[in-house]
KEFILUM-467885 format. One record per residue (C-alpha): residue in one letter; y negated, z, x negated. Coordinates in Angstrom, 1 decimal. Layout:
BEGIN
aa  v  w  u
a  Y  Z  X
...
This chain:
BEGIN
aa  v  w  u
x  0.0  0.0  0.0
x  -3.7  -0.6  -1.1
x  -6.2  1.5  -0.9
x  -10.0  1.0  0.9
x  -13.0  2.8  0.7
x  -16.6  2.8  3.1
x  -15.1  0.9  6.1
x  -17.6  2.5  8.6
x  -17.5  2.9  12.6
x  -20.1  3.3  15.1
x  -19.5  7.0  16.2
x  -18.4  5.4  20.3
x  -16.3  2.7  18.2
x  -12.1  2.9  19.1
x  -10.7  4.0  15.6
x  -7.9  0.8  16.5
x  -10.9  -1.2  15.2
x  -10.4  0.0  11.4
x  -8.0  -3.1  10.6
x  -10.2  -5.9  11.7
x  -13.0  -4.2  10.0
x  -10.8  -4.0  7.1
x  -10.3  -7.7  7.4
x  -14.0  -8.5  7.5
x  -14.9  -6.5  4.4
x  -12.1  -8.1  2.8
x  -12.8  -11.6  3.9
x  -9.3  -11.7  4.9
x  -7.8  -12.7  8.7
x  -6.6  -9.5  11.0
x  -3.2  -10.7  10.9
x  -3.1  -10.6  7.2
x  -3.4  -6.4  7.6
x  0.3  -5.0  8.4
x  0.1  -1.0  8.3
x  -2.5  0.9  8.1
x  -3.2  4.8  7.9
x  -6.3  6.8  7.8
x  -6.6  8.4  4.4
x  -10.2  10.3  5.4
x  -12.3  10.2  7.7
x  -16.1  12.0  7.1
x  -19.5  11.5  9.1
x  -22.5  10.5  8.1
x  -25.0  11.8  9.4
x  -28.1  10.8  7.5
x  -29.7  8.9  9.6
x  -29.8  10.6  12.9
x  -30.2  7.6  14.8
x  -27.3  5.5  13.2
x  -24.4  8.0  12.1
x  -21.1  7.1  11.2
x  -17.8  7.9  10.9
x  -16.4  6.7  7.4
x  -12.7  5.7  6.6
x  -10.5  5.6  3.6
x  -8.0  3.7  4.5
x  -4.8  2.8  2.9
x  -2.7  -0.9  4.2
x  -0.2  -3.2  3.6
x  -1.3  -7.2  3.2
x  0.3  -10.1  3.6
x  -1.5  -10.9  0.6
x  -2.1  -9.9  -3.0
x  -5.5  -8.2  -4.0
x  -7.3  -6.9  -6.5
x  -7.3  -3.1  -5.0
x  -5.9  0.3  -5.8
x  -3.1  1.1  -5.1
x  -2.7  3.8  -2.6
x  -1.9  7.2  -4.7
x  1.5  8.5  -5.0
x  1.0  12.0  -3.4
x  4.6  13.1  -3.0
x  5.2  16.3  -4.3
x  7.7  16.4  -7.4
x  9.3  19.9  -8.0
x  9.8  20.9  -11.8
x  12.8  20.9  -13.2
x  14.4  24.3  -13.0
x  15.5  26.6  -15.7
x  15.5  30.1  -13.8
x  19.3  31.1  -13.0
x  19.6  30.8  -9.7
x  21.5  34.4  -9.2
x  18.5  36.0  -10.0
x  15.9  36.7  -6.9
x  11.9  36.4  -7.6
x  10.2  38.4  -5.9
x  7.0  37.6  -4.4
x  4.4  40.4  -3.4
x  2.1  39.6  -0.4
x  2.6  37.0  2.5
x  -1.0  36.0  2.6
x  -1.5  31.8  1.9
x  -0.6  32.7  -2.0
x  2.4  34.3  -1.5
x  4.0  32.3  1.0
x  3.8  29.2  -0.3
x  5.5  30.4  -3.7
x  8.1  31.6  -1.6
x  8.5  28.1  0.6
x  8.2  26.7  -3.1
x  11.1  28.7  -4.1
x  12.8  28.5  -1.4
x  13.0  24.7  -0.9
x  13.9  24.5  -5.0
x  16.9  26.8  -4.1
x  15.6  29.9  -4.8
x  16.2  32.9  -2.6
x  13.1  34.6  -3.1
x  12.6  37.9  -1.3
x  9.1  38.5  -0.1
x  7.3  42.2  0.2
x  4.4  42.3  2.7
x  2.7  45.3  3.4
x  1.7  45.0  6.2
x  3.5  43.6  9.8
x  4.9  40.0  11.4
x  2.1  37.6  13.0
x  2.9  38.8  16.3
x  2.9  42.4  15.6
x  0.2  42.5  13.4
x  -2.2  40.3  16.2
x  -1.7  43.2  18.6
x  -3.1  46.2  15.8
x  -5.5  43.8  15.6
x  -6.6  43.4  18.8
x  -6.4  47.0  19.4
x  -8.5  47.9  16.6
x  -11.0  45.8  18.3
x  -10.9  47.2  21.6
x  -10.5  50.9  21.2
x  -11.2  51.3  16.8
x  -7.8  52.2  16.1
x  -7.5  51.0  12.2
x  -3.8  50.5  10.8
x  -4.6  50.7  7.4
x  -1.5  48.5  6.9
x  -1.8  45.9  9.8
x  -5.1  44.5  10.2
x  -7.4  41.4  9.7
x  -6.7  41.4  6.0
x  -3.0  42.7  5.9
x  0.1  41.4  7.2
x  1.7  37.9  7.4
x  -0.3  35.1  7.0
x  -2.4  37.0  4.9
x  -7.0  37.3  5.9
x  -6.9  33.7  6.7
x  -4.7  34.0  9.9
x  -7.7  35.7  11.3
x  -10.4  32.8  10.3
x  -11.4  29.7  10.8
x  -8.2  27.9  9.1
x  -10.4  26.2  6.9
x  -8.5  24.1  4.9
x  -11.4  22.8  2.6
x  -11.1  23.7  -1.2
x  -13.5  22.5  -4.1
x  -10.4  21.9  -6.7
x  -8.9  18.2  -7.2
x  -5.3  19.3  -7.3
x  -2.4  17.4  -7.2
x  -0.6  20.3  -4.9
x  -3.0  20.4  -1.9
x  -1.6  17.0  -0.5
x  1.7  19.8  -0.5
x  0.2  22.3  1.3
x  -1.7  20.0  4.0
x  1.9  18.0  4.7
x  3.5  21.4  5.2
x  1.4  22.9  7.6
x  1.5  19.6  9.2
x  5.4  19.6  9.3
x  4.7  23.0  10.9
x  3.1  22.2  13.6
x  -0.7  21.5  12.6
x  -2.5  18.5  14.6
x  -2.9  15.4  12.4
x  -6.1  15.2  11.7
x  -5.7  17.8  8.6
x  -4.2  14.8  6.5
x  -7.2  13.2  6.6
x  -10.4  15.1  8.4
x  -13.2  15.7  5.3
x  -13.4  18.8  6.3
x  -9.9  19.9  8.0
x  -9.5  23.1  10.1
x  -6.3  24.5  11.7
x  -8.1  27.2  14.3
x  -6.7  30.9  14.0
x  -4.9  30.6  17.5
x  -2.7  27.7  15.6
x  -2.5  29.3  12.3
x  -0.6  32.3  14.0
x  1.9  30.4  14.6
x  2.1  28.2  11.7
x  3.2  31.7  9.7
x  5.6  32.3  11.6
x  7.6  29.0  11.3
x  7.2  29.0  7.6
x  8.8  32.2  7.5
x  11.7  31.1  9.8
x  12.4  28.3  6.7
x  12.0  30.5  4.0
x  14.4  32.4  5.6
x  16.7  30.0  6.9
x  16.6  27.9  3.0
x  17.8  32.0  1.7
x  15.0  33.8  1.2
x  14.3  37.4  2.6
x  10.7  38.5  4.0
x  10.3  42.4  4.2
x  7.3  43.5  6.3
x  5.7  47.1  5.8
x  6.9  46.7  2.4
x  4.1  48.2  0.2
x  5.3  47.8  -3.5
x  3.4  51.4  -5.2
x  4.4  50.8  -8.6
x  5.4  48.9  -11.7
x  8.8  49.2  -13.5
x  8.6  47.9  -16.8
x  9.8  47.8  -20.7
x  8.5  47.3  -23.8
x  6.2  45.2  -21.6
x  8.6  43.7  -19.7
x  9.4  43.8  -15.7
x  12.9  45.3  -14.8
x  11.6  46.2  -11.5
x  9.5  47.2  -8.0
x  9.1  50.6  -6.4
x  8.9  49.6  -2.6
x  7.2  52.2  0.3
x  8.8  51.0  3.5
x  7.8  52.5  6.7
x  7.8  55.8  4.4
x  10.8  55.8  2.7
x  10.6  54.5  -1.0
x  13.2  52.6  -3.0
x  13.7  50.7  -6.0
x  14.3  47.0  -6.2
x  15.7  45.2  -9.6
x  13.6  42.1  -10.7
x  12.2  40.4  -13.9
x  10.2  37.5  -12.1
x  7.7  39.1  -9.8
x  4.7  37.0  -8.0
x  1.9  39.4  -7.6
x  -0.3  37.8  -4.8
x  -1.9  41.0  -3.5
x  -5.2  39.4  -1.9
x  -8.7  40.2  -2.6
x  -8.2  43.9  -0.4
x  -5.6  45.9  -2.0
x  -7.6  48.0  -3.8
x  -4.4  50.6  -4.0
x  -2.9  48.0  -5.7
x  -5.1  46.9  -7.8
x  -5.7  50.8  -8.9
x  -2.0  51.0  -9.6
x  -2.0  47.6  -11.5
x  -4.5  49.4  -13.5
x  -2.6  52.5  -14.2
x  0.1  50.7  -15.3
x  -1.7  48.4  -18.2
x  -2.1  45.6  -16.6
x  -4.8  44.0  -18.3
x  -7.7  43.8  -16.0
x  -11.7  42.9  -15.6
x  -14.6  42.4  -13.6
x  -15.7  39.4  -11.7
x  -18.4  38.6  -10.3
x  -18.6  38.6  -6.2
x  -21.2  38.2  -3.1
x  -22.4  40.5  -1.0
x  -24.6  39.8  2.6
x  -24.5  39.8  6.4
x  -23.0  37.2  9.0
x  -25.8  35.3  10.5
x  -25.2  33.8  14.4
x  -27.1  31.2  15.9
x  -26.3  29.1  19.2
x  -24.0  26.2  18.2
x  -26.3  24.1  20.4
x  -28.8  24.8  17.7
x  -26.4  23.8  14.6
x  -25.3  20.4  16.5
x  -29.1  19.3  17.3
x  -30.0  20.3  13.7
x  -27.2  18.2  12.0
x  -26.5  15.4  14.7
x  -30.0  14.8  16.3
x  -28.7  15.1  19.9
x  -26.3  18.1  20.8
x  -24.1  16.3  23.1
x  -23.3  14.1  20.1
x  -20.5  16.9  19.1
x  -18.3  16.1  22.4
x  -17.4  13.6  20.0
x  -17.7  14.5  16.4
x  -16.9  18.1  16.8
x  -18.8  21.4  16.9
x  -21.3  21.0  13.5
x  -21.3  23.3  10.7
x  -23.5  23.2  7.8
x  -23.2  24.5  4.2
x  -26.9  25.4  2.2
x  -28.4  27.5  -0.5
x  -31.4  28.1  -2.5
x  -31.5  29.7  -6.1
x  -34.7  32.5  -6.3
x  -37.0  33.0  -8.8
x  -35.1  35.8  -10.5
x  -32.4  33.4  -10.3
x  -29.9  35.0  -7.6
x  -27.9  32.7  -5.6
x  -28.1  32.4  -1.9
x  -25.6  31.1  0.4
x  -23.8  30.5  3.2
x  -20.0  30.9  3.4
x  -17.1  30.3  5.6
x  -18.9  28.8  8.3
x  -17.6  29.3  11.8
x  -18.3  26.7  14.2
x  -18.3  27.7  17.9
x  -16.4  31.1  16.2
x  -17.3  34.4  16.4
x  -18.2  37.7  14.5
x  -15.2  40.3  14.4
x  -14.2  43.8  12.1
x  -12.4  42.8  9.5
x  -12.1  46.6  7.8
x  -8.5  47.7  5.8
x  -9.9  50.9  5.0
x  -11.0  54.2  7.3
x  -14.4  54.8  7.3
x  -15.7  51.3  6.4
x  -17.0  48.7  7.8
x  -16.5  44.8  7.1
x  -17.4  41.6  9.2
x  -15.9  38.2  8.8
x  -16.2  35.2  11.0
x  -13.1  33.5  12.9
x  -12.3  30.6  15.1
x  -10.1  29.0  17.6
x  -8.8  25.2  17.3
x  -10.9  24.2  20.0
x  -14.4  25.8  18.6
x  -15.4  26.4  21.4
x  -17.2  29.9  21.7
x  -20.8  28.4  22.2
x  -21.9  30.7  19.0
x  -21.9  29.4  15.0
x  -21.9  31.9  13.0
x  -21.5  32.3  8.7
x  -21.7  34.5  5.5
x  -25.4  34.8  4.4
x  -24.7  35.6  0.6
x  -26.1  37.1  -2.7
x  -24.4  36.7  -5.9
x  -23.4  40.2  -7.0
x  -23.5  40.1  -11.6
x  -21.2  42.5  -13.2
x  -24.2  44.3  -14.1
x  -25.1  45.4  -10.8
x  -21.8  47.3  -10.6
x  -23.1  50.3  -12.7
x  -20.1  50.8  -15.1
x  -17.9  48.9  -17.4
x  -14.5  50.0  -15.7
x  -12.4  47.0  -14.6
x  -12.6  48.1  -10.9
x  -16.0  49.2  -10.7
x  -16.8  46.4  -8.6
x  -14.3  47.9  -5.8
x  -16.0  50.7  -6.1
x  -19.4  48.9  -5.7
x  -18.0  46.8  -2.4
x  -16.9  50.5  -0.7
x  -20.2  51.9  -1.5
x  -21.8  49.4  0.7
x  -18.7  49.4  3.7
x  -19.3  53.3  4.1
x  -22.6  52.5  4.5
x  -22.5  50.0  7.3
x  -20.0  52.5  8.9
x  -22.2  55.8  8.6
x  -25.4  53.6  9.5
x  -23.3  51.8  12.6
x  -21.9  55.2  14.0
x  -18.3  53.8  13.0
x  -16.2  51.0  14.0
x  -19.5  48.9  14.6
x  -21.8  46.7  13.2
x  -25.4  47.6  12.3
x  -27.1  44.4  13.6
x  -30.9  43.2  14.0
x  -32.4  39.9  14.6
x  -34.0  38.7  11.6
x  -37.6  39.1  12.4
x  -36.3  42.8  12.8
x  -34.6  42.7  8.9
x  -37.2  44.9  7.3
x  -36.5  48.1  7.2
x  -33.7  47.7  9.8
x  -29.8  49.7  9.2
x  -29.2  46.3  8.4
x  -31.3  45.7  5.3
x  -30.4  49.7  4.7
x  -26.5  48.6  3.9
x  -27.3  46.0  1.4
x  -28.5  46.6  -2.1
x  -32.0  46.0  -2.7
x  -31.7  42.8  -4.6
x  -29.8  41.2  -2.1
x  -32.0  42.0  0.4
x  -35.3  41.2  -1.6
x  -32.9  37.6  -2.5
x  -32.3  36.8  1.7
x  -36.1  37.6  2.0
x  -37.2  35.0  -0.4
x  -34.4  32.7  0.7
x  -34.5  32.0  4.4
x  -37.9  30.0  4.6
x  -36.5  27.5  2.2
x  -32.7  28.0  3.8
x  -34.7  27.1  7.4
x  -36.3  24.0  6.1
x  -32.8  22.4  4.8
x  -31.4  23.7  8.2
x  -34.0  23.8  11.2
x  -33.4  26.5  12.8
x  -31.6  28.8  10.6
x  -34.7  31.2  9.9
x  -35.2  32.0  13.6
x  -36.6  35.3  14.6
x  -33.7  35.2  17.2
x  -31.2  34.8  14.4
x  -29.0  37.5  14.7
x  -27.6  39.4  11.5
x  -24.6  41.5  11.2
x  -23.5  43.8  7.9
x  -21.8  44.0  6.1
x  -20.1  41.1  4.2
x  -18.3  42.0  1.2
x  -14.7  40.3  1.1
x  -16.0  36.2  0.0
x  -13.9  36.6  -3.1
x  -11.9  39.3  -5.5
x  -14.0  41.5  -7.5
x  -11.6  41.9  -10.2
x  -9.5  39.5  -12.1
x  -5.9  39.8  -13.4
x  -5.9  38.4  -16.5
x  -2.9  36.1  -17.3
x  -2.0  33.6  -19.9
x  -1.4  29.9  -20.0
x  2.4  30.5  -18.3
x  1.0  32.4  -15.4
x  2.0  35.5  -16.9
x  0.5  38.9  -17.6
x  0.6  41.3  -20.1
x  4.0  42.6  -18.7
x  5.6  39.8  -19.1
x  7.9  38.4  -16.0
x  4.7  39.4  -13.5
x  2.7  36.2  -12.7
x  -0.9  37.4  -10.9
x  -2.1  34.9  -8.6
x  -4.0  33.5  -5.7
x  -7.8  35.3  -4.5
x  -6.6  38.8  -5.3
x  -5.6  37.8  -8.9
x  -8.9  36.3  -9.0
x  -7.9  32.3  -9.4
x  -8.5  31.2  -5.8
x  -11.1  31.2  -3.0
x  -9.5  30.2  0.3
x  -6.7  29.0  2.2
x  -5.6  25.7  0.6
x  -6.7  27.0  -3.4
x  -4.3  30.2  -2.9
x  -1.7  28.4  -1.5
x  -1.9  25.9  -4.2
x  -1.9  28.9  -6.8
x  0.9  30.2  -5.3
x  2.9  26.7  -5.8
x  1.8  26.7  -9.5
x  3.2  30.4  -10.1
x  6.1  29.5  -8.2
x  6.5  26.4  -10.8
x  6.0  28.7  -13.6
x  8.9  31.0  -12.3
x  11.3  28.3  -12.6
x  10.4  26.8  -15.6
């Protein structure tokens, strides 16, 4: 097959167009295209009063031309060296986690998989009752339990890296019941209504290919020597055991802070990354759509629009927003009592009439205060307490922004961040009309955008206790869905090499 770039449709165009247009560009006759497939589709959206929706396009001709031929993204799985009697274990069943274990799995592994926290369907029902009466379960919640923090997003499946891998990822959540459009939508999304379910039937191959997945497994310590894994030490429901094992994937997430103390304690050789720190900010999705598409109705057809914009300050801070939620909304996302967290989520459909996204500041390693590997935990709880103490628990301080100074708002955020927002929304609102309204409405606090520590490991995966490969956000190495899943293929490679 070849491979075509820029053929462009007028947005109320039938997509069953694309082969004669393929055919013009080419200077070729329609029945010279055979099969065709979308590769990507993107809008453009420039020109308010002309956008369009722009195809990569990969065909078969009756004809030979001088074009590309369409890339070979089939995934290729290394060639295996591991015994095959010996189990790998793989801590955490977030994005990471589970896709080493499908890796493994499918290779002929039989990993066994220890997940803190609860199954998709158990852990949706903490959830929701955490929501509605501010029960926490400090092991199932919105970042704990299978599926890992993004079951309860957006099911963004966008990711800044270029590699080979994600084609992987995308085709298996497809096989598992995601809608098409993932394989080739510039920006895809799964929803967290679909995503639920998607968990669940990877699980149900992992375990039907061998592999094991224990739920309220909390792994509490390290069994190692002369630097080398021999071994877990397991917490389930209460009762602790051991469990033998020199190949251990440690994809933890960016929230286990327990873990990440023990990991500590242990020698694991650890330090501090640098992180964000800010607020959700909600506006009507009516707004968002006129801002990016001239005419609001215009998303009937292309989809609810989101937007992605920053501004650098004059001290030099980064502003941002993060994680945009189309037609999503706001919820708790807390793991620990007495702390508050928000994080934005949304259905498949977008439908929810509200955008909403992370309002960032970069957080340095200097702001943390202290040289210790895990001071930036410390640094993100500081700030959590606060939005609990200054929301009277389980709720969000919130203010509209021409409310922001001096609000409890502002009060749980430190003062360069807020100082940063300040000087960033005039110029934020003029890239985005709109997005500096007085009616904006702010919610704190936003901590949990990426890892604030990083596991360090060397060029096999592997850290200084050899036999226990850190990865995925929590190792500090990925930043979403699609790049955690894709470092959880690469550890899974490295295992059985």
């Amino acid at each position: 097959m070849y491979r075509i770039h820029e053929i462009k449709l007028k947005i109320d165009e039938d997509v069953n167009r694309i082969p004669a247009k393929v055919a013009e560009k080419l200077k070729l006759k329609s029945s010279d295209i055979k099969k065709w497939k979308i590769a990507r589709e993107s809008v453009d959206a420039r020109d308010k009063g002309n956008i369009r929706l722009v195809y990569s396009v990969d065909f078969e001709c009756s004809k030979k031309l001088n074009l590309p031929d369409a890339p070979d993204t089939s995934y290729h799985f290394p060639e295996g060296k591991y015994p095959k009697d010996k189990r790998p274990v793989i801590v955490g069943f977030g994005p990471c986690g589970m896709f080493a274990a499908l890796t493994l799995a499918q290779a002929g592994y039989s990993p066994i998989v220890l997940e803190r926290g609860k199954s998709a369907d158990q852990r949706a029902e903490d959830v929701e009752r955490f929501w509605r009466e501010g029960i926490l379960d400090e092991e199932s919640n919105v970042q704990f339990g299978e599926g890992g923090a993004g079951t309860f997003s957006d099911g963004k499946l966008t990711t800044g890296t270029k590699d080979k891998r994600i084609r992987k990822v995308l085709e298996e959540f497809h096989r598992f019941g995601a809608p098409d459009d993932i394989l080739y939508k510039q920006k895809p999304h799964i929803g967290t209504d679909i995503l639920r379910k998607l968990v669940i039937a990877i699980r149900e191959e992992i375990i039907s290919l061998g592999g094991e997945v224990r739920f309220s497994s909390r792994v509490t310590d390290i069994i190692s020597k002369e630097d080398k894994l021999t071994g877990l030490k397991v917490n389930h429901n209460g009762k602790e055991y051991e469990i033998d094992c020199d190949r251990a994937i440690f994809a933890i997430g960016h929230s286990a802070r327990d873990t990440f103390r023990m990991m500590y304690d242990r020698g694991l050789n650890m330090e501090q990354k640098p992180f964000s720190i800010g607020v959700r900010i909600e506006h009507p999705q009516e707004m968002i759509d006129k801002a990016q598409y001239g005419d609001p109705k215009l998303a009937n057809r292309l989809g609810a629009a989101d937007y992605k914009i920053n501004y650098r300050t004059s001290s030099g801070r980064g502003v941002y927003t993060f994680c945009m939620c189309p037609g999503g909304t706001v919820v708790m996302a807390s793991s620990s009592k007495g702390q508050v967290v928000t994080n934005g989520m949304s259905l498949r459909a977008r439908d929810s009439g509200l955008a909403n996204s992370a309002l960032l500041v970069d957080v340095r390693t200097e702001d943390f205060g202290s040289e210790h590997p895990l001071a930036g935990v410390t640094f993100q709880e500081k700030y959590e307490k606060k939005a609990y103490e200054l929301g009277g628990g389980y709720n969000f301080p919130t203010c509209k922004w021409k409310d922001f100074e001096g609000s409890d708002v502002a009060a749980c955020l430190p003062k360069f961040a807020k100082e940063a927002m300040k000087e960033a929304m005039p110029h934020l609102g003029r890239k985005l009309k709109g997005f500096n309204s007085p009616e904006a409405l702010l919610r704190a606090v936003e901590t949990r955008s990426s890892s604030p520590v990083r596991t360090i490991r060397d060029k096999d995966m592997q850290s200084n206790i050899k036999g226990l490969y850190p990865a995925g956000e929590g190792a500090g190495y990925a930043g979403g869905i699609v790049s955690a899943a894709v470092d959880g293929i690469k550890a899974a490679e490295k295992v059985m090499e």
